[in-house]
N, C-alpha and C positions, 0 to 999 in steps of 0.2 A: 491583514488577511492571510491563514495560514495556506499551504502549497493545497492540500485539501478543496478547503473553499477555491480559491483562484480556479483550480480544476471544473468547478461543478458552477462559477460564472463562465467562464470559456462554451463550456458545452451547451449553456442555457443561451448565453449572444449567437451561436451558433445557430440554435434551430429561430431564434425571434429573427436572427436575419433574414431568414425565409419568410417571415410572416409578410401576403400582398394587401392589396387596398380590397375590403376598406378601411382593414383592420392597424394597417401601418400611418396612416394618418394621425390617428383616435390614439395610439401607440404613441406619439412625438408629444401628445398632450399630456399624455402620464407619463415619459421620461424627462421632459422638459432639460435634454442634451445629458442627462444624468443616469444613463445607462447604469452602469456597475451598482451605481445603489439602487438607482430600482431594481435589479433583478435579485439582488443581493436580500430586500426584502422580501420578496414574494419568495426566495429558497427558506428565508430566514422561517418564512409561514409555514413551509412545508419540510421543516426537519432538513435543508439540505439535499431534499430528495427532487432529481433535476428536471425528471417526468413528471412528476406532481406538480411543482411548481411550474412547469412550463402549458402543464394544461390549466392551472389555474390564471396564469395571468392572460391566455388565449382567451377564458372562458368569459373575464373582468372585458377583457375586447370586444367582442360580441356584445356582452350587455351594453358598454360605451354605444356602441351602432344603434342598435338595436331599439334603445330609449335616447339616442337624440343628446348623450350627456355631454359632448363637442359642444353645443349649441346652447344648454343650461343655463349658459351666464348671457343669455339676451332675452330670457325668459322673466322679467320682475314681477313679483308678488303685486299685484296693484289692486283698488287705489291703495296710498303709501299709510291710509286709517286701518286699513286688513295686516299689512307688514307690520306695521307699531304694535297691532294686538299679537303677531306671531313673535314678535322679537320681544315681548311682556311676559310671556307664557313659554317660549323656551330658549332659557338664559343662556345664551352663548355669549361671549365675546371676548377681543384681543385685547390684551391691558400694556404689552409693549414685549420686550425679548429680553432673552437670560446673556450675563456677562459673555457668552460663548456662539453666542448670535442667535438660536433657536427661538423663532415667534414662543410667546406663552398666552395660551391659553385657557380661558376660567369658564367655569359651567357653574350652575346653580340645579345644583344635580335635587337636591332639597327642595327649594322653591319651584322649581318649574312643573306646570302644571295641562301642559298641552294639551289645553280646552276650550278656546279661540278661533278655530278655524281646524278644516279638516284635514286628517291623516296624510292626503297628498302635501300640502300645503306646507308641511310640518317638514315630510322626508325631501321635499324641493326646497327650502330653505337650507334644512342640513348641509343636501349634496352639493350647492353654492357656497356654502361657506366651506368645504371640504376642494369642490375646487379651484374658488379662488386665494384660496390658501397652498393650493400645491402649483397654479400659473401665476400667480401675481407676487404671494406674503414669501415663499420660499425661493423662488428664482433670485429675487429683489436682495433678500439677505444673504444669498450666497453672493453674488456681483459686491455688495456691500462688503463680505469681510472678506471675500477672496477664495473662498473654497466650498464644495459643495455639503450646503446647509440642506436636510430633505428630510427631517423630523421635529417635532415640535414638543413644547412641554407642556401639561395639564395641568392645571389647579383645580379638583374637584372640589365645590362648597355643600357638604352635606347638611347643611343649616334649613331645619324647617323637613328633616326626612322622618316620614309620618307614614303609619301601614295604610294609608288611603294612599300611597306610592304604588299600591299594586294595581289602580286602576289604568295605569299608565307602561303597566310591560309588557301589554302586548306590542305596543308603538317603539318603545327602546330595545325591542326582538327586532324586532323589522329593520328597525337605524343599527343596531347593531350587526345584524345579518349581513346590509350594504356593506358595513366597514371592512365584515370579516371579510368578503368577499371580492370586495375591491380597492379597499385604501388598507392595505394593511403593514404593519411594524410604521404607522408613520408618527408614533407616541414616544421620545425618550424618555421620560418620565411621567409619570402622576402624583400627583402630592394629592392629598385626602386632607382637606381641614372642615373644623368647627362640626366635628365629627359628636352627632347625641349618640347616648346608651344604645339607641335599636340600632345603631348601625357596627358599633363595635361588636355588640353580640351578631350579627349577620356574616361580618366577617370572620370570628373564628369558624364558621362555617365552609364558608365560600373560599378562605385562603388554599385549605389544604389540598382543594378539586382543582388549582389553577396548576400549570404546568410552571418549572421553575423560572422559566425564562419571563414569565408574565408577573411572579408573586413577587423576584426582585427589581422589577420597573413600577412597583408603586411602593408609595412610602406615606406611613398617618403620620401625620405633624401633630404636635401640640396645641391646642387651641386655633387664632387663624392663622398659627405657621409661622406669622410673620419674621421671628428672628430665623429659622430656618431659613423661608426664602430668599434673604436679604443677603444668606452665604454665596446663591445664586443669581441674585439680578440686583439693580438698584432699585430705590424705593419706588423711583416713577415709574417701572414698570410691574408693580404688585398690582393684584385686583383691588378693587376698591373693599371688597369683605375681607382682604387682610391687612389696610390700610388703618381700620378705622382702633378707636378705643375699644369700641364692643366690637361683636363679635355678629357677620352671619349675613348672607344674601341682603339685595336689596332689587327691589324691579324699579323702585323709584329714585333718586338723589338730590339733595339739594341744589349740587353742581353734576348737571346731567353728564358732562364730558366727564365724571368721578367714573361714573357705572359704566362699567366697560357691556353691559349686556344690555343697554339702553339705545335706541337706534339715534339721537341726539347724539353717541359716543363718534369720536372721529374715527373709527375704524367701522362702523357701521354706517356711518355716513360715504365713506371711499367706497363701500362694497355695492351699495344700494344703489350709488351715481354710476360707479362704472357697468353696472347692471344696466339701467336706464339708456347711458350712452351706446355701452355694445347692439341695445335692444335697435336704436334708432339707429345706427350705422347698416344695421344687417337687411332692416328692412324703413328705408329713411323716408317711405311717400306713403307709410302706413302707421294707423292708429296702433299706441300698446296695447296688446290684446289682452284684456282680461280673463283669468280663471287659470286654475293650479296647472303644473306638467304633471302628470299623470305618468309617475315612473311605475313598469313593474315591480310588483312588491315578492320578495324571495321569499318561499320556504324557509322556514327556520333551520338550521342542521338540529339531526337528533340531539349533540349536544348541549347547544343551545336551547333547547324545548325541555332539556332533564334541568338542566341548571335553573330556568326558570319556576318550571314546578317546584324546585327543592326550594326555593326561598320564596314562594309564595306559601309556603306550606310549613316552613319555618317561622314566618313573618305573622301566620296565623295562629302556631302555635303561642309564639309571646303575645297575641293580642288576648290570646286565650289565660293567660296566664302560665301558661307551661314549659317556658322557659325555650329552649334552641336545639336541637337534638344533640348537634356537634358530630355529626358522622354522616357520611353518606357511603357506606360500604366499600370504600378505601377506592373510590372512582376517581380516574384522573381527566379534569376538561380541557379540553383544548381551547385558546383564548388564544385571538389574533388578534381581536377586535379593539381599537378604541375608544368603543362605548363600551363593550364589556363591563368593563371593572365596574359603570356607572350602573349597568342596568342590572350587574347582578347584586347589586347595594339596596 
């Protein structure tokens, strides 16, 4: 970290040391003892700039209060026939970690179809996996190799990305909104495999609006990547769509423990149990309660709402046969987000 940066964390610990309750609480669950790199991400979000990011991550506090998200991981999707269809329809899950400790993480950016269960249901599953991924999967692997671990890596599966993908961005604006807004730089990589034609044409699109710090954290791999990845992790921890001969998502497996997005997977079965048990710890002489948490859903930022029009509008033009425009009047997006890269694919 050069003298620069040190400078403008110094000044940023400075004013969150003032932050009181009940925002300093909510605060200890998003730094989880790892000060420096949290704050160091949220500058990383705001250019550096130690006002920006100091109102940004107050604002990320608030909302923590404000929707209860301390309290998320006692809240389970139930019964567990509702969670099975959410964990069917939006493919998430952990397939193991890169030689350098970082969880990795697969999507089935392609296959998922988030038409199961509603809107809430969808962004409270997300924010659960978001964070019991930054109190549980990340604390665990820093203790594990001894230094602080507090980003993870992506495997997006664009296998099965089809222009009926647009009926689904209004809900990847909204998850993507969350991230920009609140979990953000918590991505070191993305790898993009099993990449069809519409998504390569989308991308020379979409590449040039990313700002540089976002366009060299993702990388298209070759088919499902797999020799690539294997420079980074061992084979046990590849997703099961770059494991196999072919190529390409799957919601079902013959060995359920393969499909890392399958709730049968052992990483979705730790999440779903510790769910369950935080649920009956917090309140142990009462029934799990049924029905979604109902987080507020953000406004889009203006740029996030251009970005999506342009490749819904892009994505119509090739349905149309008319090919990609390739320009968007030399506009530069701002891209914090996590989902991003996904949603604007």
């Amino acid at each position: 970290m050069g003298t620069g940066s040190q400078d403008a964390t110094n000044r940023f610990k400075a004013l969150m040391d003032q932050v009181e309750e009940p925002l300093k609480t909510t605060y200890q669950n998003v730094h989880q003892g790892y000060h420096a790199e949290t704050l160091a991400r949220f500058l990383k979000a705001r250019e550096w700039n130690v006002i920006k990011a100091h109102k940004m991550l107050v604002d990320c506090l608030h909302w923590r209060v404000q929707n209860e998200i301390d309290n998320i991981l006692t809240k389970p999707i139930i019964p567990a026939d509702l969670y099975r269809a959410v964990r069917n329809s939006q493919l998430i899950g952990m397939s193991g970690y890169s030689r350098e400790g970082l969880p990795v993480f697969a999507h089935g950016v392609g296959l998922s179809t988030f038409d199961k269960a509603s809107v809430h249901y969808y962004v409270q599953s997300h924010i659960q996996i978001n964070e019991y991924r930054d109190r549980i999967v990340l604390p665990t692997a820093s203790r594990k190799y001894g230094r602080p671990i507090t980003t993870c890596v992506k495997v997006l599966d664009m296998t099965g990305l089809k222009l009926s993908a647009l009926n689904q961005i209004k809900l990847m604006t909204i998850i993507s909104t969350i991230d920009d807004m609140n979990y953000p730089e918590k991505t070191n990589t993305y790898y993009i495999v099993n990449a069809p034609y519409i998504f390569s044409a989308c991308w020379k699109v979409v590449k040039p609006l990313l700002q540089e710090r976002t366009r060299k954290k993702v990388q298209v791999l070759s088919g499902n990547g797999r020799d690539e990845l294997l420079k980074i992790m061992d084979a046990a921890s590849l997703p099961h769509f770059c494991n196999r001969g072919g190529s390409g998502s799957s919601r079902h497996s013959e060995y359920a423990n393969e499909n890392c997005f399958s709730l049968d997977h052992p990483f979705h079965q730790q999440l779903y149990n510790y769910i369950k048990q935080q649920s009956l710890a917090s309140e142990p002489t009462q029934p799990i309660r049924q029905g979604s948490v109902h987080v507020d859903l953000p406004e889009p930022a203006a740029e996030g709402t251009e970005i999506a029009k342009t490749i819904e509008s892009e994505m119509h033009k090739f349905e149309n046969g008319n090919g990609l425009s390739g320009s968007l009047d030399g506009h530069k997006i701002n891209d914090n987000s996590d989902y991003r890269t996904a949603h604007c694919l």
